[in-house]
C-alpha positions, 0 to 999 in steps of 0.5 A: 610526431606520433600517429594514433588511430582511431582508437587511440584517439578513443581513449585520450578523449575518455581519459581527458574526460575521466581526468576533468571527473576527477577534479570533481568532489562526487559524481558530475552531471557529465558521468550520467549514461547518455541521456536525451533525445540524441541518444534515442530517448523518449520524453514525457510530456510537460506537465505536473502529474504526468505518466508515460503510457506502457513500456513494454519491457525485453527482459522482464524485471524482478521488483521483490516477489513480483516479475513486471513486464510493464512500467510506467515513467512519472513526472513525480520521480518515480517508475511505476509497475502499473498506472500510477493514480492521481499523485494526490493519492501517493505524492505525499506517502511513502510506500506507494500503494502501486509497486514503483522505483522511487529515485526522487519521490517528490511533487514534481513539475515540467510545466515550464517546458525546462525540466525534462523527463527522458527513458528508453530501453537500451540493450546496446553492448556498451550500455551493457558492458559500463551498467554491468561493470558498475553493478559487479564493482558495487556488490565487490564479488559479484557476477552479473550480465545484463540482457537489457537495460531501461534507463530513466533520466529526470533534467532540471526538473523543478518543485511544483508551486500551487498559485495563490490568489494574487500572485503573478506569473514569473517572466523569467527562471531565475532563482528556480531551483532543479534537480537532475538524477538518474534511474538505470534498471538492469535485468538478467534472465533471473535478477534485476539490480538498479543504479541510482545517480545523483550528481554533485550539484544536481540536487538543488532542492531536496523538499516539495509542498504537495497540493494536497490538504488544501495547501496547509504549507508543509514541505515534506522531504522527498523519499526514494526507495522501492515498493512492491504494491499492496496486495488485494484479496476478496475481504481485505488488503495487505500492505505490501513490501517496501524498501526505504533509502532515505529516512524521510527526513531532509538530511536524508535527501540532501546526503544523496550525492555525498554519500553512497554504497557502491564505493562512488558518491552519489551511485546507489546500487540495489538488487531489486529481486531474484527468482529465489531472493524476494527481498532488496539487497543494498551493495556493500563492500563496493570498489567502484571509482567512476574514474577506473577504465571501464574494462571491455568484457567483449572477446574474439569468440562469437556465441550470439545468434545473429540471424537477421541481424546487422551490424552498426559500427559505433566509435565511442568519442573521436578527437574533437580538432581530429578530421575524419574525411579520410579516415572514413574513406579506409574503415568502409571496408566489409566485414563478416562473422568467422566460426570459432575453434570451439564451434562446428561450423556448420553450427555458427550463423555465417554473416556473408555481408554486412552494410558498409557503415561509417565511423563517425563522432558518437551520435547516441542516436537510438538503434533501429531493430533488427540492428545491434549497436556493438561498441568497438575499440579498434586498438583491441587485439583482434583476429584479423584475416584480410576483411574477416574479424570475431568478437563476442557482443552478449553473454553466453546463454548456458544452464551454467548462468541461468540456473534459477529460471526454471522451476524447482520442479523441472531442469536446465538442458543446454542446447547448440543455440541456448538452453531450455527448461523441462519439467521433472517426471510426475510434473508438467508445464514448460519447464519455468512453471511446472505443476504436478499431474493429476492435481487440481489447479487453482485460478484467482484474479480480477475482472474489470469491464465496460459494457454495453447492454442491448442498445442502452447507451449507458455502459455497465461497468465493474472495478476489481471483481473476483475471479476464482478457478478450480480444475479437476485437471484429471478429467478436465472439469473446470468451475469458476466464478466470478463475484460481484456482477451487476445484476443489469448484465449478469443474465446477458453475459450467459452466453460468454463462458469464452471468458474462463474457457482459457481455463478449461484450455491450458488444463484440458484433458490430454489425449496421446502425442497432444499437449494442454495449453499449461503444458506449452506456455505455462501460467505467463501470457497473454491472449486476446479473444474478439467475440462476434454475437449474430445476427445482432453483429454486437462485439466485445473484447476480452483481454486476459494477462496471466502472471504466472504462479504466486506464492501459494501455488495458485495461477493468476490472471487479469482480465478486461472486458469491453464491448457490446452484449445482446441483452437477454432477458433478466430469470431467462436460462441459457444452453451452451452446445458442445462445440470445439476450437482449433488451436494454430501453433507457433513458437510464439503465438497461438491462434484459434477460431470456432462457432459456438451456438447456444440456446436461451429460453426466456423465463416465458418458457419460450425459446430461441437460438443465436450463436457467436464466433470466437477468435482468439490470439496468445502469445508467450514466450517460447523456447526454440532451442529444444530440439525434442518432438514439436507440438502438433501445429494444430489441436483441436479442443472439444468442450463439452457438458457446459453449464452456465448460471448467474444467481441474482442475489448473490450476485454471482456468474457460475459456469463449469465445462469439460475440456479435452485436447486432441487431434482434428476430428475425423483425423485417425481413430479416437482412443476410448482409453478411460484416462482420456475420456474422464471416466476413470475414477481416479482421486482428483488427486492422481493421475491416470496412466493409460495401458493397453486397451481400455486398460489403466492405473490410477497413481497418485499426485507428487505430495500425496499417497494411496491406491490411486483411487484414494489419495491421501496428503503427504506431511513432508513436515512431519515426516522429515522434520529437519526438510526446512533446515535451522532457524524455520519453520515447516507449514504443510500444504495440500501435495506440498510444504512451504518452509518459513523463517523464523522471526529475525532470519529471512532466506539466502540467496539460495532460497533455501536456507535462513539466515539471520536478518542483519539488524542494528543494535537497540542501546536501550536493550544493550545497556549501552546508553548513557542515559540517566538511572531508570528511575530518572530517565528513560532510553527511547530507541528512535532506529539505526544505531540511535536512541533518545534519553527522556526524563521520567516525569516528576524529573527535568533534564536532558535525560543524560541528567536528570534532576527531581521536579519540586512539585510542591508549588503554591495551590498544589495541596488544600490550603489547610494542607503540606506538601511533600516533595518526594523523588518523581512526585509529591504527597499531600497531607492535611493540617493538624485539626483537618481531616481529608486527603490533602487535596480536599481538607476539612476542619475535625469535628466540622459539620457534616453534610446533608449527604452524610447525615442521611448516610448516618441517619441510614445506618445508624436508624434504631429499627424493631426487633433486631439488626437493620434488615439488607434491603435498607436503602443507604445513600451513597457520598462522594469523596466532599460529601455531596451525593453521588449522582447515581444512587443505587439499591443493592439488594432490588438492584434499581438505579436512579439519578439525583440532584444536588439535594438527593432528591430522585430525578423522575424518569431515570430509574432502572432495573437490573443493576443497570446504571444510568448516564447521569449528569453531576449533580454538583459541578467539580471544582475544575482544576486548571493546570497540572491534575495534582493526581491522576486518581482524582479523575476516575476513568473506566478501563478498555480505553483505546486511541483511534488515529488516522493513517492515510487508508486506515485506521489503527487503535493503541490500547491505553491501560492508566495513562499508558499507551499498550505499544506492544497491543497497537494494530489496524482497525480498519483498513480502508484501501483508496482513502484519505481519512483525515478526521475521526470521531466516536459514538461511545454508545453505539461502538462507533466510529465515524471518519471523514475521507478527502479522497472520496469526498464521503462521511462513513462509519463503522462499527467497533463490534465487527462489520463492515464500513458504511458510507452515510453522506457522500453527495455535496461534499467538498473536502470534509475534514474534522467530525464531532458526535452528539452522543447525547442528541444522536448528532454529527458535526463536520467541516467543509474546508472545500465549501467553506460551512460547518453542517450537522445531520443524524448519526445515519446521515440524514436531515443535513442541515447547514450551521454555518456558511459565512465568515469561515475560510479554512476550517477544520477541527471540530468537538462537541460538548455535549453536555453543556450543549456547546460546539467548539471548532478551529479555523486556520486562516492564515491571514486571521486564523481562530478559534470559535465556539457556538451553541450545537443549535448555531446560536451565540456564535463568537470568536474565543481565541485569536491571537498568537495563532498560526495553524491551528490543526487539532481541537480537543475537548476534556470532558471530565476537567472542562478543558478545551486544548488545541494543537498548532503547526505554525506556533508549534505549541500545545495550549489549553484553556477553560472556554468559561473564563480568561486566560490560557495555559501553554502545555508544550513549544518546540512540537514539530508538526501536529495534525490531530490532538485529543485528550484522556485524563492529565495526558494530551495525545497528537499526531506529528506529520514529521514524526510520523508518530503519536506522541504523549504529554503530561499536561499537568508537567508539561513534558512528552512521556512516550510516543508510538511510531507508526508501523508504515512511514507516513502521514498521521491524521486524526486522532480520538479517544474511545472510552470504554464508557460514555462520560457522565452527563445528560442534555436536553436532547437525550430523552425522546430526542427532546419531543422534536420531530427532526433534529433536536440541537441542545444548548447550555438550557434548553434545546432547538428544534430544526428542520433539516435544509432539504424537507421532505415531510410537512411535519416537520416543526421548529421551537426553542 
């Protein structure tokens, strides 16, 4: 029999495990790092949208160009870097607006109290050691050594179901399906990588239906992938960057655990982010096999600090038939740290004793600090004297490994115990963030608060405010702002200059041997200061996080302020007296106190005196290997020359002060240098170097030149041309350059240098499609290596062949016409004995029209003494010899409309050669079915389609019947809105959109401007909009309230249509000139179509059958065509709402939300297609689709014409002589009072 210890014992169980994983097709449940509350895991609370509260990180993470300290674990399979929001808001959406790690974005549910969500932080040496083996195997030559780990792990979580009216509730849990996978975020001191884990089997569901919307029934695919969060400025906001792994497809999901990139399905390794790398890097080239023996990385040389630190002794797995009671008995031996060779002893931190543990079977249970869990195999080769043994349990902290976390303007020192930055000559900071003396310095932020005012219950609050900082840091003047403050607190915040007095700290005038907060901490901590008012004893917090230097040089920082202000009174002034704080110093918190007294004189000249205690507390992360000169334990700042102001109308909070740091009054003589005074003169761009005396220099700052008392900027780009290398381009900046890459590249690891950026080849570029000729087909690239073959119109085929359509069918020319087929189209020619175009013929020599002779008589009128004078009038004809509905006189340059006979309608005459709206005076002859040519209809130029993504609204220009792809951009972005329906006001350039997020109907002007809510109280869930563009009239849909309302274009005089007998309504257009309304119900027991006159009057149903979910309505004014777009049947299909029967345009559609039409084309939205896509309504066929710049769901979609069409209705002049609401019908016109009547001179008729 053989004997085997312990160890032993260790590795026959791992390879008796490894040996049942390799059975296995992919990754198994079992090789998911432990997990669950034995292993010290937190778990989230059961529910549908629930989020942990902050986790605060050991090792700050790097996600693109952000560096988080704090994440947050959400039910929904994400880990997000702040509060996520209500997941209506980001579970059908991908990117998120908020950074976030997406392992399973999905709607999510633990309600049932099975599925669980667990996450901690583990910086155990065997977590280490197996998460850095399995990233290094992924990315083949890497060498990464995580410090920290934070590991999240969703089990046997299901998809969330909306209950239905009727359903009962569930006994048991057969049938539910769940899924299981795992998040591993791992960070170094300049890298984060994360480890995505997808179990054979765990994925059992790979689509959820969100709640959003109202449950229209959609199951949208789960997305995983990375976003670093929009980015907010003072006037708009930017999408952030984002990185997709799945493509929002289904297929996509459910090759998570089959597929890979680190070499073991189902592992998915990314680099997340890097000091110098903004951008996420997938593994390629991986050698990982979960089966291979995880390495052991540890060796027999102890470089870890270990003061206040023990030892727990952990086995990693035991033979389970094994009895360890004796074996217990002989490990519980001591043990003790022995300096290494390459150590002096005196060095090395000696572990006298260390407690006495245990080895017991793997209990995964979470290490208590001050411990360190150290996995140990005692089969190892270890140095062993009587009860003495080394080994190494983290890396060694050198500047060898840890290069990229100082600043590009300082230096990496070792030293005995680690290593330190320090800024470079000429910069100053802690040596991670260094800026150039004598510079200003910049501050930007946001302010959020909760205020009591006085003793008024009811708190002043404020969301996102701006905060703005600028600092002359060479005579220690700090100015800052703060926007947006509501006048009912902006007078009683005076006194609080305290808020940016952290500014006027951190870049304070520096007196000798003395350092400014900058210089100290940096631009990354924290500080929370409590502010006591007397003799009111009212108190208010205020908690400020500073995220340290952005990519434009400038700091920045959150704030929160809560509490209670003593209420001063509104146009009174405040005086702030000089006062100092004392700055206690620690290696890791800063600690300060003063009383500062002020002075407010209220607007009746009169005057009293209060003061306020100030405390504050800041803590950072310090370097404490540095063995240079400490900082003094206390400094005294002295604040001088305050000045605060609060201006009413602009509705902004001012105040500058002086700052200076020193030594504690009364402690030495005061040096009367000019360069600590300020007094010195020099350029705010140079610094003051102090000499003998009173004496002094002026130099200027790093970037710039001169004499020091005049500075001038350095333009390193024109000077060094090739400063910023191949494939960039060099920006000058104020004292710096910023270098960037060319379209295509994108910076190397190194931060530096360009590279191209590794894009898939387009075969449609290439010519490497087998698409058919181009004057058949047309090659679509659809991403990737893929590409789609399209038959040109006028062709059938798949696209790979094509063959030329006969359009010359039956009606298609003039029944005294022939018909030319030709390759992609047809002619029309008239008969022998016809004249005409084709599509219009008329017998030669055939009596001409009333039109037509007053155009002869015109011409052709003997007139006395010579040719016909300019200014005779000529009526002008259309193309069937009816008068053109609009007569013009060119030479006195007046317009006027007609009617069928001629005759001048009265009241529409015009100067100026402005043409009015008039409606036609003969009725064309509506073609339905295919539009034989596309210039049968003229339309005006400058048309744009208008569709809705989520928070904004984008526009195609359309030149002919052409989307202008290349033209395509945001309109409008609306940031924390859903905007679903879009309508325009083709006279006034607006555009009107209804938001479910909000529950508001806004506007908006083409023409610039800003956005305006006009309805935002009794909304439920607004959703299609239409425009009486006539009548000044909108018309919505409530799908929450179940109505249909009209109201003015401003919002006012609401007034409710409809209430009864709509279930789910949504789409709704308008026919303004025919005074008809049209809108979609998608009822799915008995979804309709319905139309009524726009007064409410004969209402009835016009289609009813072969419905499914009828998203999206469309009315045509020009070819009198209502179309409409359905999810359920998957069709687009028209009809002509004055007679029988209806036309099918296109099946087999995927998913369409919002359709509107121009000319013979119909556009629509797809929900999976994320696109919009064109189709020739008069061949039936898709002709080219525009895809949206952001993955994720389109909504409505509306055409702006350059142009009103032609028409008038009965509400168009003079508002009809209503006195309200005037509401036209096919004759006449309603006269309506709005519901809520404020005025008795309101007055209703027919």
């Amino acid at each position: 029999m053989v004997l085997m210890g312990s160890g032993s014992r260790s590795l026959r169980l791992l390879a008796l495990l490894l040996l049942q994983a390799a059975g296995l097709r992919g990754l198994s449940p079992g090789q998911l790092l432990p997990h669950g509350e034995d292993a010290g895991d937190q778990v989230l609370k059961p529910g549908d949208d629930v989020s942990s509260e902050a986790v605060r990180l050991a090792q700050p993470l790097h996600l693109f160009e952000k560096t988080v300290k704090n994440l947050y674990v959400n039910t929904n399979g994400i880990i997000a870097i702040s509060k996520p929001p209500k997941e209506v808001d980001y579970v059908s959406t991908f990117p998120p607006r908020f950074g976030a790690v997406a392992p399973f974005l999905a709607d999510l549910d633990t309600s049932d109290g099975v599925g669980k969500v667990y996450y901690r932080q583990d910086s155990s040496p065997q977590t280490l050691q197996r998460v850095e083996w399995m990233i290094n195997q992924g990315f083949s030559n890497l060498n990464f050594q995580p410090v920290n780990t934070f590991i999240a792990t969703w089990e046997n979580v299901s998809a969330h179901v909306e209950p239905r009216r009727g359903d009962l509730p569930l006994n048991n849990d057969a049938g539910t399906k769940r899924n299981t996978f795992q998040v591993v975020l791992a960070s170094d001191e300049s890298s984060s990588y994360a480890v995505l884990l997808y179990p054979e089997g765990g994925l059992q569901f790979y689509s959820t239906q969100p709640k959003t919307l109202n449950n229209i029934g959609l199951e949208l695919p789960a997305r995983v992938g990375f976003s670093s969060g929009e980015r907010s400025f003072i006037l708009f906001t930017l999408e952030g960057s984002s990185y997709a792994v799945t493509s929002g497809s289904e297929e996509s999901v459910q090759n998570l655990h089959q597929d890979d990139n680190s070499g073991e399905r189902g592992v998915w390794i990314f680099h997340l982010g890097s000091y110098s790398n903004h951008t996420i890097l997938p593994a390629s080239g991986g050698t990982l096999r979960l089966d291979d023996p995880v390495p052991n990385t540890f060796s027999t040389h102890s470089t870890m600090d270990h003061q206040n630190s023990f030892l727990d002794i952990i086995e990693n797995g035991a033979d389970l038939n094994y009895d360890s009671t004796e074996e217990e008995q002989k490990v519980k031996t001591m043990v003790a740290y022995k300096p290494t060779s390459e150590q002096n002893p005196e060095e090395s931190h000696i572990v006298d004793q260390v407690p006495v543990v245990a080895v017991n079977p793997v209990q995964y249970r979470r290490p208590q600090y001050p411990h360190h869990s150290v996995l140990l195999d005692t089969d190892l080769d270890l140095e062993v004297t009587g009860n003495v043994f080394t080994y190494n349990t983290e890396r060694q902290l050198r500047c060898s490994n840890n290069h990229h976390v100082c600043s590009a303007h300082g230096q990496c020192r070792d030293h005995a115990a680690g290593f330190c930055c320090r800024c470079n000559p000429g910069y100053y900071g802690n040596g991670k963030q260094c800026v150039s003396e004598g510079t200003p310095q910049r501050v930007n932020g946001k302010v959020n608060g909760k205020i009591f005012v006085g003793t008024n219950p009811v708190p002043v609050q404020f969301e996102d405010i701006d905060l703005h900082s600028y600092v002359v840091v060479n005579d220690g003047r700090s100015y800052t702002a703060i926007s947006r403050i509501p006048a009912a607190v902006g007078w009683s915040l005076l006194p609080l200059s305290s808020v940016g007095s952290i500014i006027g700290w951190m870049f304070a005038l520096e007196q000798p041997d003395y350092e400014n907060g900058f210089s100290i901490v940096g631009g990354e901590f924290t500080r929370r200061a409590e502010v006591t008012f007397n003799p009111g004893n009212e108190q208010l917090t205020i908690n400020q996080q500073f995220g340290g230097i952005d990519e434009h040089n400038h700091l920045t920082i959150t704030t929160t302020i809560e509490g209670r202000v003593p209420e001063i009174p509104q146009e009174s002034t405040v005086h702030i007296e000089p006062y100092t704080e004392l700055y206690h110093y620690s290696s890791s918190v800063i600690m300060s106190s003063s009383n500062i007294q002020y002075m407010v004189q209220f607007p009746d000249q009169s005057s009293q005196s209060y003061s306020f205690q100030l405390k504050q507390t800041i803590t950072f992360q310090g370097c404490n290997h540095d063995d240079a000169q400490p900082v003094p334990a206390t400094q005294q700042l002295s604040v001088d020359r305050t000045f605060v102001l609060y201006e009413k109308n602009e509705q902004v909070f001012r105040y500058a002060m002086t700052n200076k740091i020193g030594p504690v009054q009364d402690v030495g003589p005061v040096n009367e240098n000019p360069c600590y005074t300020g007094t010195h003169g020099c350029d705010t761009n140079a610094a003051c170097r102090p000499g003998q005396g009173n004496r002094f220099t002026c130099e200027c700052s790093a970037g710039f030149y001169g004499d020091g008392q005049t500075c001038y900027d350095v333009d390193e780009c024109r000077d060094n041309p090739s400063i910023c290398g191949n494939y960039a381009v060099c920006n000058n900046q104020p004292g710096t350059f910023r270098c960037e890459c060319f379209a295509g590249y994108q910076f190397a690891e190194d931060g530096r240098t360009c590279v191209a950026v590794h894009r898939p080849e387009n075969p449609c570029q290439t010519g490497t499609h087998d698409c058919d000729s181009p004057d058949r087909a047309r090659c679509i690239f659809v991403g990737g290596s893929d590409y789609m073959c399209v038959c040109l119109a006028g062709f059938s085929g798949d696209g790979k062949s094509c063959d030329d359509i006969d359009e010359c069918q039956p009606g298609r020319c003039h029944r005294y016409a022939q018909c030319f087929n030709i390759p992609g189209s047809f002619s029309c020619r008239c008969a022998p004995g016809y004249q005409g175009d084709g599509f219009q013929c008329t017998p030669l020599g055939s009596p001409k029209t009333q039109c037509e002779r007053h155009r002869d008589n015109a011409w052709g009128s003997p007139l006395p003494r010579g040719p016909r004078p300019v200014e005779h009038y000529v009526p002008q004809c259309d193309a069937n010899g009816n008068y053109q509905p609009v007569q013009c006189h060119q030479a006195q340059q007046t317009c006027w409309c007609v009617d069928a006979n001629g005759n001048e309608i009265a009241g529409t005459r015009t100067l100026g050669g402005v043409r009015p709206t008039c409606l036609d005076s003969v009725t064309p002859t509506v073609i339905f079915g295919p539009t034989p040519r596309p210039d049968v209809v003229p339309l005006p130029p400058g048309t744009h389609l208008l569709f809705a993504q989520n928070g904004k609204i984008e526009h195609i220009p359309v030149e002919g019947f052409s989307m202008k792809k290349s033209e395509a951009k945001t309109l409008l972005h609306v940031p924390d809105k859903v905007v679903i329906g879009l309508a325009y006001d083709c006279v006034d350039k607006m555009v009107y959109w209804t938001d479910i997020a909000g529950r508001t109907i806004s506007r908006a002007s083409l023409q610039g401007g800003e956005p305006t809510t006009i309805i935002a109280l009794d909304l439920e869930s607004p959703e299609g909009i239409a425009v009486d563009h006539l009548g000044r009239n909108i018309f919505w849909t409530d799908s929450g309230l179940n109505r249909i309302e009209v109201a003015k274009m401003d919002g006012d005089q609401r007034r409710v249509l409809f209430n009864d007998d709509l279930v789910n309504p949504r789409a709704i257009v308008a026919d303004p000139v025919h005074g008809n309304l049209y809108w979609t119900d998608w009822n799915r027991a008995a979804p309709k179509i319905e139309t009524s006159y726009m007064d409410g009057t004969n209402r009835r149903v016009l289609v009813k059958d072969d419905l499914g979910l009828p998203n999206g309505l469309t009315y045509d004014p020009y070819a009198a065509v209502l179309c409409w777009a359905d999810a359920g049947t998957q069709r687009l299909e028209c009809i002509n709402p004055n007679r029988t029967g209806r036309k099918r345009i296109l099946q087999g559609i995927q998913y369409p939300f919002g359709i509107t039409s121009y000319g013979r084309y119909l556009y629509y939205t797809d929900w999976r297609r994320d696109a919009v896509v064109a189709v020739d309504r008069a061949i039936g066929r898709e002709t080219d689709e525009q895809k949206a710049t952001r993955r994720s769901r389109l909504y409505g979609i509306t055409t702006a014409y350059s142009q009103c069409p032609p028409g008038q209705n009965h509400c168009a002049v003079n508002n009809g002589g209503c006195t309200h609401l005037c509401l036209a019908t096919p004759e006449r016109r309603s006269c309506s009072c709005p519901d809520t009547v404020t005025s008795v001179s309101c007055l209703e008729s027919n």
